[in-house]
Structure formats: structure tokens, C-alpha cells
N, C-alpha and C positions, 0 to 999 in steps of 0.2 A: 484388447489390442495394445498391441506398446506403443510406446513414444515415437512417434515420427520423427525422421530430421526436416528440416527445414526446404532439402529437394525430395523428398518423398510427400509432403504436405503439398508442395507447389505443383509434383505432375499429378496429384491427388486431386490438387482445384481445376488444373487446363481438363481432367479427362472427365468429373462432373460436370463441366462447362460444357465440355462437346457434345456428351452421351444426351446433357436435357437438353443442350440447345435443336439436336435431333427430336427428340418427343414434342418439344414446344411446337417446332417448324409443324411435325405431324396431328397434331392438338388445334393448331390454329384451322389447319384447313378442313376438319372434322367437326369442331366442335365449337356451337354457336354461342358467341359471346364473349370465346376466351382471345385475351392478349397475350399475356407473357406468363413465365415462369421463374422465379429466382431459388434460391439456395441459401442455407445458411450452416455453417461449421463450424463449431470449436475447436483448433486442433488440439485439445486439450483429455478431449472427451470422444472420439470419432470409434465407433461410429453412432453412438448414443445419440449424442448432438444432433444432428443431423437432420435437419427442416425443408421440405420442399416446398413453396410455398405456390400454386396455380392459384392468377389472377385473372376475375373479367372485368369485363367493364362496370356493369351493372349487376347488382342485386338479385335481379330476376331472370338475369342469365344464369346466374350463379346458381341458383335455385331450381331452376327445369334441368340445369345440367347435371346435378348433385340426385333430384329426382328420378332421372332416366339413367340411360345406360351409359352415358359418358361420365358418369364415374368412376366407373370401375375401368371404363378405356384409359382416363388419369392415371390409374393406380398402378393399370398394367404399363404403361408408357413410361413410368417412372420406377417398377421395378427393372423394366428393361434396361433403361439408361444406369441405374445402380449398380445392375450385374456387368455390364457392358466397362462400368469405370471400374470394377473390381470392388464391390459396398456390397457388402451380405449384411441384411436385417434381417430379425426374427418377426417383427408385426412392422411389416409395412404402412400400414395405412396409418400408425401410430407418428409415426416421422414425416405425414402428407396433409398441409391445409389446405384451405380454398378461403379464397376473398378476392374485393372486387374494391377495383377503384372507385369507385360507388362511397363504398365505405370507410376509405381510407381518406377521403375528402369529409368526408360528413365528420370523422371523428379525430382525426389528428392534421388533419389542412394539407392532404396530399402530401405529406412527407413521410415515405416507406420506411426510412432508416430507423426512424422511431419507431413505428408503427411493429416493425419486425423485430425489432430487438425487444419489444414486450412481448412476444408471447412465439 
């Protein structure tokens, strides 16, 4: 993909905003345990870059959910919101983590920014 300008990158970020901030809304009331959802992009690199990142609260939410079928309702909810912002990946589920506040407290002291910018 080429180099973005600087308003192509910015209705690039409002319309991932929108598109997950819809999956999230629809996630939350589906799917037990989960909070939020964030995003992560280099516009350097788009759409390689590109990290979804579903959090729950706990461990063992994380874990029944990744278990069952609300997995793959993740996966679909967030290729939805991709296609919807205009983001075509070849291996989705490549560019989709799961983690939980759980373990973002146990292992970096509740601080995301670090937390997501490792990995």
C-alpha cells in the first residue's frame, strides 16, 4: 500500500474508531467478560501493522471465551469493522489479540501503553 498523507491516515483512524467502536458495543453485550477493544497502527506500515487488541476483565473470561464460540464472533466482528473502514487483510486472526486486565495489572501495573506497545 503507499504512503498515506496525513488526512488519509486521520479519516483512516476516525473510521477504525467507528467501525470497532460498533463490534465493541456488539461484543460487550454478547460476550461474557469482555470490556473493551483498542487498536494499534503504524502509518508506516498499514496495513501490516495493524493490531486489534480484545480485552476482558479476567483471565478466565478470556479463556471460556477463546474456548467457545465467541471467538470466532471476535474475529468475525472485527473483520466486519476492517471491511466496513476499508482494511483488507490476508490472515486476519494474524493482526487479533485477546488479553485481559487481569494481566495487564499482574504484569506491567495496569499500564496499557506499555503493555501494547510490546507486543
Amino acid at each position: 500500500m503507499r504512503a498515506m498523507s496525513k488526512r488519509d491516515l486521520a479519516r483512516l483512524e476516525r473510521e477504525l474508531v467507528a467501525c470497532l467502536t460498533d463490534g465493541c458495543e456488539t461484543a460487550k453485550a454478547e460476550i461474557v467478560g469482555f470490556s473493551w477493544l483498542t487498536h494499534r497502527l503504524d502509518p508506516n506500515a498499514i496495513p501490516a501493522s495493524l493490531r486489534v487488541t480484545w480485552v476482558f476483565e479476567y483471565e478466565a473470561d478470556k479463556a471460556a471465551a477463546l474456548a467457545g464460540e465467541a471467538k470466532a464472533r471476535m474475529l468475525t466482528l472485527t473483520g466486519q469493522a476492517l471491511q466496513e473502514a476499508g482494511v483488507h487483510l490476508d490472515h486476519l486472526a494474524w493482526h487479533v489479540r485477546f488479553d485481559s486486565e487481569q494481566a495487564c495489572i499482574a504484569s506491567h501495573a495496569g499500564d496499557w501503553k506499555r503493555r501494547l506497545q510490546q507486543g
